[in-house]
N, C-alpha and C positions, 0 to 999 in steps of 0.2 A: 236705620242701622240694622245691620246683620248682627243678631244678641242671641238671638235662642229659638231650636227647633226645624220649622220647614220655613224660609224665603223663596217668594213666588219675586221671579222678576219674569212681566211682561215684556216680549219681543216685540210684537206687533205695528207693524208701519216702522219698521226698523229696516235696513240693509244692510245684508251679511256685514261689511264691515262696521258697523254702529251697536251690531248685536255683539258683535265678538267684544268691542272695548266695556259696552255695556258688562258682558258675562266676567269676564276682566275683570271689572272692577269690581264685582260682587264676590269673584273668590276672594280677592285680598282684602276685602274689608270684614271678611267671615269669620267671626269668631268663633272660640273652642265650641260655642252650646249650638251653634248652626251646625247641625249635622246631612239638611238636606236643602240642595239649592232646586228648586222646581224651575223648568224654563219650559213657558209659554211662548210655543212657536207657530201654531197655527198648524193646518195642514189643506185647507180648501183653497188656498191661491198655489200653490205650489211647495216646492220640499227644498229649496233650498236653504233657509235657517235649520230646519229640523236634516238635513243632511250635514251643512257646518258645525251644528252642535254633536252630532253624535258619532263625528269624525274626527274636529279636532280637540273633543274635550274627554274623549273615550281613556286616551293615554296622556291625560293632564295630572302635573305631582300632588297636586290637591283630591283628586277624585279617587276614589276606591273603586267607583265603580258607578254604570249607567244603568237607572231602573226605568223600563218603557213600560209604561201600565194598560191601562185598556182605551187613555182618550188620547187619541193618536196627534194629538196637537200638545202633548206634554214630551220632555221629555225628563227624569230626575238625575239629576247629581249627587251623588252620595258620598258625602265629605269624612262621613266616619258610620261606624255603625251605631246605633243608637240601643 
């Protein structure tokens, strides 16, 4: 369950469409104290999950906003500010 803080949901051996219903369903199960969703998308086989995430969840009504840190196989969702 999404209850409190940061949820890591692993992408990996996923295809774009399997990652998206994955990401899906981790926003709407996201409770008020989940403030950041982590999405593990890899970046050594290719960029297309880490492109679908930070394309189509850039301007999603749940997200504030996308934090890209320094491990290029992350990328953060940020549900609220903490």
């Amino acid at each position: 369950m999404l209850q409190s803080g940061i949820f890591e949901l692993d992408l990996h051996g996923m295809n774009v469409a399997q990652a998206r219903a994955a990401i899906d369903a981790a926003l709407r199960r996201a409770k008020s104290g989940t403030y950041r969703l982590r999405i593990i998308h890899g970046f050594s086989r290719g960029t297309a999950l880490r492109d679908m995430v930070r394309r189509d969840y850039a301007r999603h009504p749940k997200v504030v906003r996308l934090e890209i840190g320094l491990n290029p196989g992350e990328t953060d969702l940020v549900l609220r500010e903490f």
